[in-house]
N, C-alpha and C positions, 0 to 999 in steps of 0.2 A: 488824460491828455494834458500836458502843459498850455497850459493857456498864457497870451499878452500878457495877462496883469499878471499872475503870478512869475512871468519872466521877467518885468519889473520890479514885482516885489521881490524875486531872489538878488538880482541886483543892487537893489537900496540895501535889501539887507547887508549883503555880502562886506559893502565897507560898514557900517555899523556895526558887524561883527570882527570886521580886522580891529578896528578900533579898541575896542574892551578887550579882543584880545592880548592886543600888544597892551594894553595897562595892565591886565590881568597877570599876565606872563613874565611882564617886563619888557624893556623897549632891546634890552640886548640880548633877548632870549628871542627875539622876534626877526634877528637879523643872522647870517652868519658867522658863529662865536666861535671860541674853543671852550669848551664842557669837559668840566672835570670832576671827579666823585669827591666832595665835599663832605655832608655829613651824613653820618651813618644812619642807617633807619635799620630795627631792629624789631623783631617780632616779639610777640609779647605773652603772658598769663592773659587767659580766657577768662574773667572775672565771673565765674558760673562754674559750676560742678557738671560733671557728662551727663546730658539729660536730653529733650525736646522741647523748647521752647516757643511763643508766642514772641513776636519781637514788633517795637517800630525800629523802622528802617527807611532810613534818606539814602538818597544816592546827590553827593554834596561834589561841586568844585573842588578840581583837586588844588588848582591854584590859590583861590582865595574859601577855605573851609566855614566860614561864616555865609555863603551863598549855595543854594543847594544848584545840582546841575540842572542845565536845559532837559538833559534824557529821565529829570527825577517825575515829568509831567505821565513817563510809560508807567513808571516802576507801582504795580497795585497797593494798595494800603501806605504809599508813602503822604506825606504833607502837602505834594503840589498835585499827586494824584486826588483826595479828597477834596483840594479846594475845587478842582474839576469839576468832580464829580461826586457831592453833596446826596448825591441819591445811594452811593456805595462806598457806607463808613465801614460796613462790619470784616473788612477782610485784614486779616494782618498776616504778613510775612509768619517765614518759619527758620529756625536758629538750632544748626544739629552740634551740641557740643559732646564731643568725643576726644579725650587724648591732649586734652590746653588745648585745642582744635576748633576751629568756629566755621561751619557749612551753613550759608544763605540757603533756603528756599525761597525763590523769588517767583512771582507772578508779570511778566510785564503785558501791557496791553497797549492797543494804538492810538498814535497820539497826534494831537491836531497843533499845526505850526505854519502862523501865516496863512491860515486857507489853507492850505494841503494837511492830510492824512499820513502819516508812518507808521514804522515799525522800528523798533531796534534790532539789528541784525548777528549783532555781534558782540557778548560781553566776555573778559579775558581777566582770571586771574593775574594779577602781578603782584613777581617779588621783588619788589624792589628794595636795592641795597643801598641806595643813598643817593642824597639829594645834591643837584650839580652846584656848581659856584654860583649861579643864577637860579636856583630853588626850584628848577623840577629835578623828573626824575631822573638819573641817569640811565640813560640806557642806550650811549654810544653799541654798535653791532661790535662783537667779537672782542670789546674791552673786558679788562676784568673787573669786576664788581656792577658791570652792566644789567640791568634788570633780564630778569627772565619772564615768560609771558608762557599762560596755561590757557587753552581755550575750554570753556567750560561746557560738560555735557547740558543737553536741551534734553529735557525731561517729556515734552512734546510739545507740538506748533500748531499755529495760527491757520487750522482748515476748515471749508466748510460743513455741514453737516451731510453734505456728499462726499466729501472724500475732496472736493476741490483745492486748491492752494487760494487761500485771501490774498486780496492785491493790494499794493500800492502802487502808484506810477511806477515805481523802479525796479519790480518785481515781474510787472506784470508786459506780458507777450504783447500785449496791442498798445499799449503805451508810448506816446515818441521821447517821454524818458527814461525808457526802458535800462538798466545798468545790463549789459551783453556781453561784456569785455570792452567796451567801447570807451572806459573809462580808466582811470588806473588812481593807485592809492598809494602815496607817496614811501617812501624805505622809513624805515625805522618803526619802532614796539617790535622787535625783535625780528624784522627783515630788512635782509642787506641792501636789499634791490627795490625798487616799486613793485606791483604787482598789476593786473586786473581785474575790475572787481565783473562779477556775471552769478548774476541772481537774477537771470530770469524762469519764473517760476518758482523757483525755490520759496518752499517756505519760511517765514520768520518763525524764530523760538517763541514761545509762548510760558512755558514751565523751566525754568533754569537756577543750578547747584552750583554756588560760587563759595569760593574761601572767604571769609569775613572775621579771619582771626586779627584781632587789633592792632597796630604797630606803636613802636616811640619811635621820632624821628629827635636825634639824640643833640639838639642846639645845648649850645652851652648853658649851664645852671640850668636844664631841667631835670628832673626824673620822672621814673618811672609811676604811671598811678598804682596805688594799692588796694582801692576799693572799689565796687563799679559807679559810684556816685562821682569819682576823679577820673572815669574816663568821659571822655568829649572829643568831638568831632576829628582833633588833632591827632585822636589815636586811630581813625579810622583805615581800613586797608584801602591799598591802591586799585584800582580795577581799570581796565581801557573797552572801549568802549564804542562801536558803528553805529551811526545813528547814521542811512541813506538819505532821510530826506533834509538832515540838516547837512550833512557832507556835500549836497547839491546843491547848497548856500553856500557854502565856502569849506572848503576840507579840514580844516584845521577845526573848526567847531561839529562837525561830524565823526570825526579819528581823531578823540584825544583821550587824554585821561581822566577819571574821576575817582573819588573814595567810598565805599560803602559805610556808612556810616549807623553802626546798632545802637541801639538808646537800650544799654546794659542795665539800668535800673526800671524797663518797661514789662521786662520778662514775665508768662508766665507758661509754667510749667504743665506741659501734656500730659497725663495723667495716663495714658493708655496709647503712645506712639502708634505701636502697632495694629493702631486699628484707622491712626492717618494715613487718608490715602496718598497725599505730596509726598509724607515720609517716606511710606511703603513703596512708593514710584524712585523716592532719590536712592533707600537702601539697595532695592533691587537691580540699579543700575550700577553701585558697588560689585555688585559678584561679579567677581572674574573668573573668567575660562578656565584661566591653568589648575583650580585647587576642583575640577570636578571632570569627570567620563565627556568628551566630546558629545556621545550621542543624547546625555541626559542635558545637557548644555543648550544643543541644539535644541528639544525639545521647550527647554524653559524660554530660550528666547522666541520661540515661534507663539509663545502663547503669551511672552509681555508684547510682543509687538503687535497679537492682537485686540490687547487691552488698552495700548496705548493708540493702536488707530483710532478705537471708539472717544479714547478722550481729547484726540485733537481735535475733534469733527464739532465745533461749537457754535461755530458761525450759519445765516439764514445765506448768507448770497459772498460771492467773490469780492462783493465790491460793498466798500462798508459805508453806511448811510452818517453825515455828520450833522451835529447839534446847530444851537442857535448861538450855542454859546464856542465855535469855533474847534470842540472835541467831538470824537464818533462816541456816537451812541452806543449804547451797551446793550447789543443785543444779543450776548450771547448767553449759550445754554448753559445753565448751572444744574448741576448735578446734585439731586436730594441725597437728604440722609440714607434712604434703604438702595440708593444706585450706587453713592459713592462705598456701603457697606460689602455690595456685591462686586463692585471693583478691588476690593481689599481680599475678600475670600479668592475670585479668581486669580491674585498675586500669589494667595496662599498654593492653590493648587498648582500653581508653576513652580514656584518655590521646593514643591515636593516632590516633584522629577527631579528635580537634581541628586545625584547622586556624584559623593567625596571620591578622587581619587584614591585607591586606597593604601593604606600605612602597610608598608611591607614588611617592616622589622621584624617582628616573629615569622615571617615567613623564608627569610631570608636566611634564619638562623636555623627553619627545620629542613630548610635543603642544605646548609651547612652539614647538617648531622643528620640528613640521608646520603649526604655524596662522602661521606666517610665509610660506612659500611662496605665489606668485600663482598661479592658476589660466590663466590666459595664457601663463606660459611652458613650459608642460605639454601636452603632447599631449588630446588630449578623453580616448582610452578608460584612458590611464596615471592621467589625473585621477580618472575617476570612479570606478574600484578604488580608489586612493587614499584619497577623502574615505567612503569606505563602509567602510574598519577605521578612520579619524578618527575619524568617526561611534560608530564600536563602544568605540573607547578612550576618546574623554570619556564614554561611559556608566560604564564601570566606575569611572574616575577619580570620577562626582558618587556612585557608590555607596559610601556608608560601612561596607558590610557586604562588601565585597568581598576577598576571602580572596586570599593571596600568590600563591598558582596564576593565578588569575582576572587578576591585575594583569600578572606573569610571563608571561602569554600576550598580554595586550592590547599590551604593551610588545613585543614577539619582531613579533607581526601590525605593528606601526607602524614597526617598523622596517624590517621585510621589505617593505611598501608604500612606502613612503621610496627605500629603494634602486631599487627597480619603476618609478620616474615615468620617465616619457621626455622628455628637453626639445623643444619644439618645433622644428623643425629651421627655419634662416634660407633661405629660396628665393630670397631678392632676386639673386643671382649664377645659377643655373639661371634664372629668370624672364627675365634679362638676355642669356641668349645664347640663350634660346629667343626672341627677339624680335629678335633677327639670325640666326638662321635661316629664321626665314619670310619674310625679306628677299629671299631667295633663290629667284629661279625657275628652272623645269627649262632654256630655253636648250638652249646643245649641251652639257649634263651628259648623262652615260649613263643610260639607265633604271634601271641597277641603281643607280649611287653614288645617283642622285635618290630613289630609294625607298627606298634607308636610310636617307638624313638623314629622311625624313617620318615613317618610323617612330618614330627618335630624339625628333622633337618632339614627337609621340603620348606615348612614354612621359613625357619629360621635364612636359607639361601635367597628364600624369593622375598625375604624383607631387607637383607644384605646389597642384595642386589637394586631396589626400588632405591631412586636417587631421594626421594621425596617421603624418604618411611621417615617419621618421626621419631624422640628418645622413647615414647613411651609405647608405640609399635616394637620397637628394638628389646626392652625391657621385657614388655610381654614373652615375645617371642625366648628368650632368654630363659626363662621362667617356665615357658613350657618344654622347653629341649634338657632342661634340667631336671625335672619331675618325670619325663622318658628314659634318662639315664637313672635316678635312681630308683625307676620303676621295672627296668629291667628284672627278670626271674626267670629259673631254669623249671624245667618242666619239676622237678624234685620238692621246690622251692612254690609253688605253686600254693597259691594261702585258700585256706580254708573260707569258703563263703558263710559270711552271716545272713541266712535262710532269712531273717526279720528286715534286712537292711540291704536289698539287691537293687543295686541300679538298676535302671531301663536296661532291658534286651531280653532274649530267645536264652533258655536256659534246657539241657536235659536231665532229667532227674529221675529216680527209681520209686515207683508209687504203689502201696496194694488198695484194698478193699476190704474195711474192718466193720464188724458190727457198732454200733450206740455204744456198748461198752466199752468201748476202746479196748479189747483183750482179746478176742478172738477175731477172725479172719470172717469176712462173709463171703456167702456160697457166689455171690458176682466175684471176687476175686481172682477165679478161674477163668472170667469174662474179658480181663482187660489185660491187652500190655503193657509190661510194667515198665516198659521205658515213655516216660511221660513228658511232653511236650511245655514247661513253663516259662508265660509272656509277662515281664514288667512291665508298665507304661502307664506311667504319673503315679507311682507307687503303688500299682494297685495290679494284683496276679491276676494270672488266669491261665489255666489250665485246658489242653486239649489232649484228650487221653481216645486211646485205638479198642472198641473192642471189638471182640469175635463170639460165634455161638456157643454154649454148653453140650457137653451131654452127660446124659445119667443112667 
């Protein structure tokens, strides 16, 4: 609740802070001027190689850069935070360079002003292109060379270890200086209009990725630094800035600007990024949707968001207990080494549901070159397996959410179909000699030669006919209606059997009954009929012979 004295002491302060401000700013930057882009500010070389860094870091006046700002008292491990807070030197900021590229990992926490308790609610990349005729920033609405302003992701916020939202007055529902839209935030940092502010309930950030790549603001006779020892404050980036409980001092000291300011010669080098949890929290809030399958998407964000519920939850109670010395006490939960380890693996396992849209180009180029092929010169059933993974491939192909697996497989399926077709086999050559075979009548051909060739034409018409006989069905069949035709014999022509070399079958044959000596006849001879029944079968005879009784 607001109380008397602090309604006075917003008050006392309020002109105390017009005050510095118009000195700060300037006295005709404090009134209504005309502003115009004066000089250029220009982004700069990242004085560090792409790595992961350890940094100090002020959050300084954007006006006068030799003062660090009011909100520098939230910012963790910065200079007005330690003199705070003497019990918590060991934390330092984090410095993601990628690309001449400079990403803060910042920590902010709540800060004690006047007797009241805050938060910062609000920090905004800016790019600012140049400084007005009165040395801020320009950033008239809809000008050209007007600054542009990025709100930067919150890595996660200020809740309690229930789940609760932490309060300040202006946050919190029971408060009579609740901010509900009851309030409003004046145009300009890149809105045309005013606005209302309504943060009830709402949590403050607590973990927050801001640009912090350096700038030259280009006054005459300076340059550019070259070393990280030549950059200082001057070169620090612009940033803006919601601080609630000092904007309910006076607005202009609540919504302004400030500079993040890196100590580029403080650096040190993380040695195993990937196993920081801040890192692994700001890289994984990098991925973006479009380059992965919706459903694997889905799944990954379901499982950062419940890794990041567990790390907002830091605080014992809604409402934060303050010092002697004017700051809340730090009583929040830090997270050891084997927690903060376990937080990094379960990043890992989200991580690993995601799954890449997938790269179509080979895919793209074998349904090129399956939608060329004619369906005529294809067998039917080789065809219509075929055009039924076709079929399946350009579905994935029109699907834009189709994940590299899904592509990888449609592409393997069309190929594998591809090699499958069977060309239609050419008959005009079998047609050709089956149609000089039937030329042929029985005549004195033998029964048997004449029954093979009929056969032969049999098979050769019913492979003529099958849409789907292959060349080397074709071929055979060819092969054998030609071995019928020159196997044809007339009963005349009839070849002599080699007794030693009889194929399988039923043979008749004229047999006697001889003694041991092979030269005379024996007295069974009389016994048998000499028409004698001989069987081949797997080269091996056998003989069934008739006989009948003697007499003497």
């Amino acid at each position: 609740m607001t109380t008397t004295k602090q309604s006075w002491l917003k008050r006392s302060l309020a002109v105390l802070l017009a005050v510095m401000m118009v000195m700060s700013m300037g006295v005709a930057n404090a009134f209504a001027v005309t502003l115009t882009p004066e000089t250029p500010i220009e982004k700069i070389d990242v004085p560090a190689e792409d790595g992961v860094y350890y940094a100090d870091i002020d959050l300084i006046n954007a006006a006068n850069v030799q003062q660090v700002s009011m909100g520098n008292a939230a910012l963790r491990g910065s200079s007005s935070f330690e003199t705070n807070h003497p019990e918590d030197t060991d934390y330092r900021a984090i410095v993601v360079v990628k690309d001449n590229t400079a990403t803060a990992i910042l920590e902010f926490m709540p800060l004690g002003f006047i007797g009241m308790q805050g938060f910062m609610m609000e920090l905004e990349s800016v790019d600012a292109k140049y400084l007005t005729n009165y040395g801020g920033v320009f950033d008239t609405y809809g000008q050209d060379g007007a600054a542009s302003f990025t709100t930067t992701q919150a890595l996660t916020y200020h809740m309690t270890q229930k789940g609760e939202t932490v309060y300040d007055m202006f946050n919190d529902p029971e408060s009579e200086s609740v901010y509900n839209g009851n309030v409003t935030r004046p145009a300009g940092y890149g809105h045309e209009n005013e606005r209302p502010v309504d943060i009830e309930n709402v949590p403050y950030p607590h973990l927050i990725a801001v640009d912090a790549t350096p700038v030259w603001v280009k006054f005459e006779n300076t340059q550019a630094p070259t070393s990280a020892a030549e950059y200082n404050r001057n070169n620090a980036a612009y940033v803006h800035v919601f601080v609630p409980v000092m904007f309910s001092i006076m607005p202009t000291s609540g919504d302004q600007y400030a500079r993040l300011h890196v100590d580029w010669t403080s650096l040190d080098k993380i040695e195993q990024p990937e196993q920081n949890l801040e890192y692994r929290l700001y890289t994984a809030s990098q991925i973006e949707q479009t380059a992965y399958t919706p459903e694997s998407y889905q799944a990954f964000q379901k499982d950062m968001e419940a890794v990041t519920s567990e790390l907002n939850n830091i605080w014992p109670s809604t409402d934060l207990e303050m010092g002697e010395n004017g700051q809340p006490k730090l009583k929040q939960k830090e997270w050891n080494a084997e927690e903060r380890a376990a937080f990094v693996k379960r990043i890992d396992e989200a991580q690993s549901k995601l799954e890449l849209i997938g790269d179509k180009t080979n895919l793209n180029a074998l349904i090129a070159e399956a939608e060329a092929k004619k369906e005529t010169a294809y067998t039917p059933s080789s065809w219509s397996a075929f055009a039924a993974v076709l079929q399946d491939a350009k579905a994935v192909q029109s699907d834009e959410d189709a994940g590299q697996n899904a592509v990888n497989s449609a592409a393997e399926a069309l190929t594998n179909a591809m090699e499958a077709l069977v060309l239609r086999a050419d008959t005009s050559e079998l047609a050709a000699l089956v149609q000089q075979a039937e030329q042929i009548e029985k005549g004195d051909y033998t029964e048997a030669s004449f029954q093979a060739l009929q056969q032969a034409i049999t098979a050769a018409k019913e492979a003529i006919a099958d849409a789907d006989v292959s060349s080397e069905t074709l071929a055979v069949c060819k092969q054998q209606l030609q071995t019928a035709l020159d196997s044809l014999t007339t009963d005349s022509e009839e070849p002599e059997l080699d007794r030693y070399t009889l194929e399988d079958g039923v043979y008749s044959v004229y047999g006697e009954m001889i003694k041991t000596n092979r030269q005379e006849k024996s007295m069974s001879n009389d016994a048998i009929n000499h028409t004698i029944k001989l069987t081949v079968e797997d080269g091996k005879y056998y003989l069934t012979m008739d006989f009948h009784g003697l007499a003497y």
